[in-house]
N, C-alpha and C positions, 0 to 999 in steps of 0.2 A: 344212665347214658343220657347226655343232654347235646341237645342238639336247635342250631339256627333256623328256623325255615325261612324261603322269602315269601313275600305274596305280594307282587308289583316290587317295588323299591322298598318294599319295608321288611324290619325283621320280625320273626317272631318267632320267640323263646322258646322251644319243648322237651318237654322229659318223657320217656320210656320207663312205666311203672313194671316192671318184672311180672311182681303179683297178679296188676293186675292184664299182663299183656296186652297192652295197649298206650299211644302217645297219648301224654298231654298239655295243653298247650297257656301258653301264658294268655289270659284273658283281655288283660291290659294293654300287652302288645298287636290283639287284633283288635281292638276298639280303638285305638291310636291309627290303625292303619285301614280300617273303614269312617273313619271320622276326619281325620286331618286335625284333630283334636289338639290343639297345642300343651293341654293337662291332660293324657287320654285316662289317669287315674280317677281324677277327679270325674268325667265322662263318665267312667265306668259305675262309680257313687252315684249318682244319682241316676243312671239306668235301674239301679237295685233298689232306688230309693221310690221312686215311679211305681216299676212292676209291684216293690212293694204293698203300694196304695191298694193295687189293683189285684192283691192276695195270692200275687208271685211271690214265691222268695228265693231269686237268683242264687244265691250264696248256695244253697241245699245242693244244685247241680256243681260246685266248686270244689278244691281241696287244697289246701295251705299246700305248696308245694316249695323245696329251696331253686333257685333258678340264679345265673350269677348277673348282678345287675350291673349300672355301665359303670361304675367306680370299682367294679370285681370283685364285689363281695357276694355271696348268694344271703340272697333275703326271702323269706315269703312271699310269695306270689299266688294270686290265684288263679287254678289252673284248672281247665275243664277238660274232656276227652271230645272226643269227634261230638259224638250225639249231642254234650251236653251245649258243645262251641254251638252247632247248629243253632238251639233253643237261642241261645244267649245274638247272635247275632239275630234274629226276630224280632228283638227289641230294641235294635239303632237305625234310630230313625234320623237315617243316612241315602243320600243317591246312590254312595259306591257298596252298601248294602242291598240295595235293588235287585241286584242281578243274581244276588245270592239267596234272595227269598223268591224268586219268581221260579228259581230251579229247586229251592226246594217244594215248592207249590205242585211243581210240574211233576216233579218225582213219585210226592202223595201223591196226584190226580194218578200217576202211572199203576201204581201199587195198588190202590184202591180198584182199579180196573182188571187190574192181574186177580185178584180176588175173586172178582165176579167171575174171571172167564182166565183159570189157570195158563190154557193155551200159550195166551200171549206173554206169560212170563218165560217159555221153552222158546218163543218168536224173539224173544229181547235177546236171549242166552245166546242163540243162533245168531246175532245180528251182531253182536258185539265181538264176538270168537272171529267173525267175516272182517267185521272193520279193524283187527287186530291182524287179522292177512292171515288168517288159517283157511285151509280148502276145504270144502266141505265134504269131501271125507273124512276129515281127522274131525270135524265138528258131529257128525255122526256118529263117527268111534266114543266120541267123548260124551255124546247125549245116552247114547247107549252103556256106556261103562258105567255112566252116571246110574243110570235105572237098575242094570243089574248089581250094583253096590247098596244102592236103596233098599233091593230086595232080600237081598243077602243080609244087610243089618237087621233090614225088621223081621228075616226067619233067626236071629240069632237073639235079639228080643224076646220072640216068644217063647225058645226055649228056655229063659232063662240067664242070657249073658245081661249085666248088669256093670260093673264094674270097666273101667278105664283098661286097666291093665287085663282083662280077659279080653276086650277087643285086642288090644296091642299084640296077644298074641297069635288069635284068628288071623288077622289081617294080613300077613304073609300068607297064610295057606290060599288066601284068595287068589293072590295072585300066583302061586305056585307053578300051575300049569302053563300060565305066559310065558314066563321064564323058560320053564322044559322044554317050547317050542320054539324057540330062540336059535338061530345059528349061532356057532360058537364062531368065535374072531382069531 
């Protein structure tokens, strides 16, 4: 499945790898659309040719991917997933890249602080369920469901569930009783 995205006025390319559950994204087309790049291919060459010097090797987070280009043929492209796009926009040393390394700066700093003091990753969880207009009773429910599903995993852990398909089929009995409690419509 391939599909356009925009980001501002620009397009850019993506493929949905099945395998690997996950989009990915034409590399070219975000370096064109963080650069104003009038060759954003070329751009992208010597981005790899740079980090190269400096004992990156952009390509490694990359994968030949077919994508249909503007004459409608699909060609080769190279295509990164979220994580790798991330890495790669690090290295365009661009303004309208700015705002996209300062958030991912922010994010580390956020994560590395969640570390220290777990807390504040439950305080984010909460804060974002609120800014998405949930009440905080469903956000309770849901902190909560959360925990006792945690707990419930790792007592099935250590008995020994191991396998995909032995959760798949615990997992209904979890919820078994919600259901039984349920009005009938």
């Amino acid at each position: 499945m391939s599909r356009i995205k925009l980001f501002e006025s620009a397009q850019i390319r993506s493929i949905w790898l099945e395998d690997k559950q996950q989009w990915f994204f034409s590399v070219v087309d975000v370096v064109g659309a963080l650069t104003d790049s009038a060759k954003p291919r070329d751009y992208w060459y010597r981005i790899k040719q740079r980090e190269k010097i400096s004992g990156i090797e952009l390509s490694t987070i990359c994968r030949q991917l077919k994508l249909p280009s503007p004459d409608g043929k699909e060609r080769e492209t190279d295509c990164a997933n979220t994580e790798g796009l991330l890495r790669i926009i690090q290295s365009i040393p661009s303004p309208k890249a700015e705002p996209f390394k300062r958030w991912l700066a922010q994010v580390g700093y956020e994560r590395l602080q969640e570390i220290e003091n777990p807390e504040l990753a439950a305080q984010r969880m909460r804060a974002i369920y609120q800014s998405k207009g949930y009440s905080p009773e469903w956000i309770e429910k849901r902190v909560r469901g959360i925990a006792i599903r945690d707990e419930l995993t790792g007592e099935w852990q250590k008995r020994g569930v191991k396998e995909q398909l032995e959760y798949a089929i615990l997992a209904p009995l979890m919820f078994a009783p919600v259901y039984a409690q349920q009005p009938a419509r």
